[in-house]
C-alpha positions in Angstrom: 0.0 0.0 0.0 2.7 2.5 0.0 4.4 1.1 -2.3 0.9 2.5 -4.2 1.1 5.7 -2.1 4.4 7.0 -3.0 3.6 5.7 -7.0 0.9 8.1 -6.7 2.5 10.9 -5.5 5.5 10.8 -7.3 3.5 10.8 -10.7 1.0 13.5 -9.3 4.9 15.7 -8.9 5.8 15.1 -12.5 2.1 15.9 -13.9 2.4 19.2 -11.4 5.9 19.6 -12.8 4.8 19.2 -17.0 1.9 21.4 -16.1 3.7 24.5 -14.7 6.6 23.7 -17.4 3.4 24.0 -20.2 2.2 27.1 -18.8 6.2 28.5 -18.6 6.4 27.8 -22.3 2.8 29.1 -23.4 3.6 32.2 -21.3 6.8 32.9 -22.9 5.6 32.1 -26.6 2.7 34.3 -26.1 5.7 37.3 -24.7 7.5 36.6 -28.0 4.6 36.6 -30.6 3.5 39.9 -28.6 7.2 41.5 -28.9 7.1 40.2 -32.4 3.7 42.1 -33.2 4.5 45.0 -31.8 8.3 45.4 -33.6 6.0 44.7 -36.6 3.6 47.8 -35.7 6.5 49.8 -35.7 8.4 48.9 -38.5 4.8 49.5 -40.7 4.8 53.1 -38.8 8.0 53.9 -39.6 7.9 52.5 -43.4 5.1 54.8 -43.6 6.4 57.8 -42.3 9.1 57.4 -44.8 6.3 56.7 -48.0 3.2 58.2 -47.6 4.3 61.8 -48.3 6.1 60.2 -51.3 3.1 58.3 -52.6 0.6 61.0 -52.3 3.2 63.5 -53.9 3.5 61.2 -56.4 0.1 61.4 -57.7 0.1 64.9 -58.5 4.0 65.3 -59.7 6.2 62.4 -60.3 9.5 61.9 -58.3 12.5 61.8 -60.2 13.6 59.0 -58.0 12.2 57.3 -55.2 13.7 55.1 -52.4 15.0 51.5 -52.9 12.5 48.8 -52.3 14.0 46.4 -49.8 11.8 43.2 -50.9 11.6 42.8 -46.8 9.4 46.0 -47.0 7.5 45.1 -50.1 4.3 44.0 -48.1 4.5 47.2 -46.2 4.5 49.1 -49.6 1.8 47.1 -51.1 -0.7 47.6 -48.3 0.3 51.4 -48.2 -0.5 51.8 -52.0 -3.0 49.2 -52.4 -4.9 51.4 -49.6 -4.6 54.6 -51.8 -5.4 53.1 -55.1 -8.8 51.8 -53.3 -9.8 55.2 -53.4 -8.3 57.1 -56.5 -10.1 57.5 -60.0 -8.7 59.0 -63.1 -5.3 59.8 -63.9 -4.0 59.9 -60.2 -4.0 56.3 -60.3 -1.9 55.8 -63.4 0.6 58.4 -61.6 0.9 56.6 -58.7 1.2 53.3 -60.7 4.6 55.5 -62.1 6.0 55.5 -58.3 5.2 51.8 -58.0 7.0 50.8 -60.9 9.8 53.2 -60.5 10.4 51.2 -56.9 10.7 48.2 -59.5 7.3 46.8 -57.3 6.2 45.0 -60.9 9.9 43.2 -60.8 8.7 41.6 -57.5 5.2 40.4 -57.6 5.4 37.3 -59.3 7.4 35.8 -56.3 4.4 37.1 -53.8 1.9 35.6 -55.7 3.6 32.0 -55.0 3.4 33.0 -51.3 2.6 30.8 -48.7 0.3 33.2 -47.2 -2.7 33.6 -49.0 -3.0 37.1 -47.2 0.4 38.1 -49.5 -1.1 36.2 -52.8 -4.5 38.2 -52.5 -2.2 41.4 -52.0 0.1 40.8 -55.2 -2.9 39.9 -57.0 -5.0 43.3 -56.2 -1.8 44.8 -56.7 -1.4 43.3 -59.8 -4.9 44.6 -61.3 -4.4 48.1 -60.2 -0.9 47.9 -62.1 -2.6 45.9 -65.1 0.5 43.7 -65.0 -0.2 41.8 -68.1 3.4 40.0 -67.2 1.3 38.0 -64.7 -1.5 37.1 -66.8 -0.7 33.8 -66.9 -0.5 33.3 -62.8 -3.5 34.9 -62.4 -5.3 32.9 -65.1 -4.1 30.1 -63.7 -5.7 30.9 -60.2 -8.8 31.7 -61.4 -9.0 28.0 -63.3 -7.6 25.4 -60.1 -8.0 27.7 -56.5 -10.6 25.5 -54.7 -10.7 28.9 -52.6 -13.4 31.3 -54.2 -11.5 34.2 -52.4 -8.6 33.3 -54.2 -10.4 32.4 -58.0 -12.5 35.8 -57.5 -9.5 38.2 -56.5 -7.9 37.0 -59.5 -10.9 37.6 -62.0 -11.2 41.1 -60.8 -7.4 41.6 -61.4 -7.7 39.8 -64.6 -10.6 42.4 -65.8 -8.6 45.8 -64.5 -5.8 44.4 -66.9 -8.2 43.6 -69.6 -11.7 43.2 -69.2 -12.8 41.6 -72.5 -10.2 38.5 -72.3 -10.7 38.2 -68.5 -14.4 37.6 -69.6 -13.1 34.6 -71.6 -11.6 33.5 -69.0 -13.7 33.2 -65.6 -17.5 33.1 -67.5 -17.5 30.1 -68.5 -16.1 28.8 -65.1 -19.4 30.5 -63.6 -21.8 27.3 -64.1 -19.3 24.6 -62.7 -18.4 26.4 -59.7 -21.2 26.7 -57.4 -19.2 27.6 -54.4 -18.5 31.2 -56.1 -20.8 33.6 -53.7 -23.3 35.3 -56.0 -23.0 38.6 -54.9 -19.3 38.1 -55.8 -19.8 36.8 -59.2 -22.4 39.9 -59.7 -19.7 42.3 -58.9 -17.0 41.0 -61.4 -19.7 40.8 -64.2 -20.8 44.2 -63.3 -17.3 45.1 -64.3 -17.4 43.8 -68.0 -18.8 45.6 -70.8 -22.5 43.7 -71.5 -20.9 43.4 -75.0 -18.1 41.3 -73.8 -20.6 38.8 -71.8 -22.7 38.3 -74.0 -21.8 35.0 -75.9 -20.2 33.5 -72.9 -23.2 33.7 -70.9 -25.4 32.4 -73.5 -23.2 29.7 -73.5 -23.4 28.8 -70.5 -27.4 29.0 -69.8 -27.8 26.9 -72.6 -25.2 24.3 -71.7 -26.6 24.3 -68.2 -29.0 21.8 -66.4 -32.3 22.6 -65.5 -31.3 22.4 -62.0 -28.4 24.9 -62.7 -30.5 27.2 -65.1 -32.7 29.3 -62.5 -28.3 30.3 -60.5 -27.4 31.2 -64.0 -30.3 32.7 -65.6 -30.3 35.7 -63.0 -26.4 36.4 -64.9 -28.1 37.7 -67.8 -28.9 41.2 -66.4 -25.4 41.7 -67.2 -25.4 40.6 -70.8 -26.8 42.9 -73.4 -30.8 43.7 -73.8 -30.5 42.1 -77.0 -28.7 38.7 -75.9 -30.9 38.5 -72.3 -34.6 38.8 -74.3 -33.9 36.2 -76.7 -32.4 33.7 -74.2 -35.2 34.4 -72.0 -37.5 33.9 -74.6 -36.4 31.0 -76.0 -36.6 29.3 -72.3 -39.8 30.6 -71.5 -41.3 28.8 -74.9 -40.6 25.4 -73.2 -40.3 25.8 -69.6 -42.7 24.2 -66.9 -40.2 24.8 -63.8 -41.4 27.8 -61.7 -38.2 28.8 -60.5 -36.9 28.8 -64.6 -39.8 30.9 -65.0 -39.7 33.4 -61.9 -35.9 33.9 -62.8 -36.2 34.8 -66.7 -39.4 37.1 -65.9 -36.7 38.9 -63.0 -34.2 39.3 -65.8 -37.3 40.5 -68.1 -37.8 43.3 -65.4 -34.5 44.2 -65.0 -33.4 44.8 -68.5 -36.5 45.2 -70.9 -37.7 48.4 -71.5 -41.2 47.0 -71.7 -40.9 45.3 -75.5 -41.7 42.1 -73.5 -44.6 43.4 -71.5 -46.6 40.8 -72.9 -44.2 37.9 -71.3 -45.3 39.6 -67.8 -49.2 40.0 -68.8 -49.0 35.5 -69.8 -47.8 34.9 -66.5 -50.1 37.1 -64.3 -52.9 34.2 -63.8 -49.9 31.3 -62.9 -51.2 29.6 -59.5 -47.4 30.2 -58.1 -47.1 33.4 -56.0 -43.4 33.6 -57.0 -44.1 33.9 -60.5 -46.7 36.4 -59.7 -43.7 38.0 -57.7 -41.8 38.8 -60.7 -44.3 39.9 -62.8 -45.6 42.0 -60.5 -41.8 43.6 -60.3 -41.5 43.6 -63.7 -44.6 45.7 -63.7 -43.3 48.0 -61.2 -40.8 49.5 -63.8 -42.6 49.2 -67.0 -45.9 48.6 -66.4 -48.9 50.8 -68.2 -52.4 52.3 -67.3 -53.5 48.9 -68.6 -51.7 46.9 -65.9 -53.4 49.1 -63.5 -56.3 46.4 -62.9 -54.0 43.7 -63.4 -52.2 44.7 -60.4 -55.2 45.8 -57.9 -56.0 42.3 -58.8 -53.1 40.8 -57.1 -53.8 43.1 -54.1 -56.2 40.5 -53.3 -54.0 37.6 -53.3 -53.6 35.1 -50.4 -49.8 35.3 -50.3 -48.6 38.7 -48.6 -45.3 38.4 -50.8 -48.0 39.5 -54.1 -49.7 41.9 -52.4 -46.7 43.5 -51.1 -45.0 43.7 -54.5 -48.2 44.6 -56.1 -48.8 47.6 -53.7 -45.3 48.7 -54.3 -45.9 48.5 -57.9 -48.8 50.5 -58.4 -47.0 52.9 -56.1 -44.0 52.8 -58.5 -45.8 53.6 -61.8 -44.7 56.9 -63.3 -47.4 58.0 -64.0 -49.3 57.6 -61.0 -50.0 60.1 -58.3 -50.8 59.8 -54.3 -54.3 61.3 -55.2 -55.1 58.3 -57.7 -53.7 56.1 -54.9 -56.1 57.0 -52.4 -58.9 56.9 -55.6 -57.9 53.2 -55.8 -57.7 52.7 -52.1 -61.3 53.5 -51.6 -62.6 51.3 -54.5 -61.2 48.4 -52.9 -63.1 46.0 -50.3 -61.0 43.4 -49.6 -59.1 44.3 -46.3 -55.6 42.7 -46.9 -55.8 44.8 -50.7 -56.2 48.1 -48.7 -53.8 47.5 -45.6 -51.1 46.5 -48.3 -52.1 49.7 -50.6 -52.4 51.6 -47.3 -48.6 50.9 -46.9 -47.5 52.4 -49.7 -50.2 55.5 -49.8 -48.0 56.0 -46.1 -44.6 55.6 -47.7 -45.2 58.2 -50.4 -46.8 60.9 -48.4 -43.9 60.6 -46.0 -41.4 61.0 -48.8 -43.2 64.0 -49.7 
């Protein structure tokens, strides 16, 4: 038995020991990492001490010479300028482009972009954009088509565009309907950025290679090709589809781009039994919609799905042509009690706005 004992305290000493030696070396790691960061701070604060007043200089008369870029300093530099460039338009930008160049920053990006830290190879490649390095086309290109990390694939597409937008367009639509993982709102902003022209064909080509479980994602993407290309795709769906959400999604892009040549593709849809249909039409309506959809739309006023009647009410209150007078005129014909609480809503908004 104490035999046992002294087993048991002896191993209860080494655990107390390894404990207090795990908490010695936390303690002292966690003094180092802080040292580390704040050495860091200071060598940012002093870099830009020494650049700012060169950079923003720089935009408005060009240095004959400018410091030598230590490639230990580079990221300093790039978050400095990348920072600036965020918020420059016009020839400024170009001008400070000048001071990054003459620090030989082009020289040194292809190496970043290989980083380890994909905080450095999203810098290089924003960088890159801003600089329109065509010299890395081929790195960036080459991001967009293998990064399993949409961050990645996406920062490279908008560099790829700055440098030129009509090959980058080329290059990343057609990658649009396999990856699925690219956030929407992301893929939105990059296509925003090419001319309609330019998108046209390629996302054509994709809606019509597409699935009809892919087709309602990538059907939305037309808004961003031209009026031209975006009607007759619609169209041409529309003639064969039975899949509400094909159908709510080509009468959204209808609304968006149309300047009410396809009115007639909202009126067909107005009696489906699907509320989300009636959704879009009545959105659609809201832009380019006529005294003659006046009835259509105090129709859905009445529906049983608040989602209508709330895009119905906002419609009518949307029409050009109508005033808060012939609001409340329409209020007062009505007798259902969810038509006039929704119209109510909007007769509210307007008069506020007044």
């Amino acid at each position: 038995m104490a035999i046992f004992d002294s087993t048991v305290i002896a191993f209860v000493s080494y655990l107390s020991i390894g404990v207090m030696s795990l908490t010695l070396v936390v303690a002292v790691l966690t003094l180092y990492l802080r040292l580390r960061l704040i050495s860091g701070e200071r060598q940012r604060r002093r870099f830009n001490e020494k650049w700012l007043p060169i950079m923003e200089k720089g935009m408005y008369e060009l240095p004959k010479a400018v410091p030598t870029l230590k490639r230990s300093e580079l990221v300093y530099f790039l978050w400095l300028w990348n920072s600036l460039q965020e918020r420059l338009k016009g020839e400024v930008k170009e001008n400070l482009n000048v001071v990054a160049r003459m620090a030989k920053v082009d020289a040194m990006l292809e190496g970043l972009l290989w980083s380890n830290s994909v905080n450095s190879r999203l810098l290089a490649m924003n960088t890159a954009g801003h600089l329109q390095a065509l010299t890395v086309w081929g790195e960036l290109k080459n991001f967009v088509q293998t990064s399993e990390n949409p961050v990645v694939a996406l920062t490279a597409v908008r560099s790829l565009i700055r440098i030129d937008s009509k090959a980058a367009a080329a290059v990343f639509i057609p990658l649009i309907g396999i990856h699925k993982e690219w956030p929407p709102t992301q893929v939105a902003g990059r296509l925003k950025e090419v001319k309609p022209d330019a998108a046209s064909a390629y996302l054509e080509g994709i809606i019509l290679a597409a699935s009809n479980e892919e087709l309602p994602r990538l059907i939305r993407y037309l808004r961003f090709a031209s009026v031209r290309t975006a009607i007759f795709v619609v169209e041409g769906l529309l003639a064969k589809a039975d899949n509400e959400e094909v159908i709510a999604a080509c009468l959204s892009v209808i609304g968006e781009v149309d300047s009410g040549q396809s009115l007639h593709l909202l009126r067909r849809y107005a009696d489906h039994p699907k509320w989300v249909i009636k959704v879009q039409v009545a959105n659609g309506l809201s832009k380019q919609g006529t005294q003659e959809d006046v009835a259509l739309l105090l129709n859905f006023l009445g529906d049983r799905e608040w989602w209508v009647r709330y895009r119905a009410a906002h419609a009518l209150g949307s029409l050009p042509f109508m005033t808060l007078a012939q609001l409340e005129e329409l209020k007062r014909g009505l007798e259902d009690s969810y038509a006039i609480d929704a119209l109510m809503q909007v007769i509210e908004e307007k008069r506020m706005a007044v």
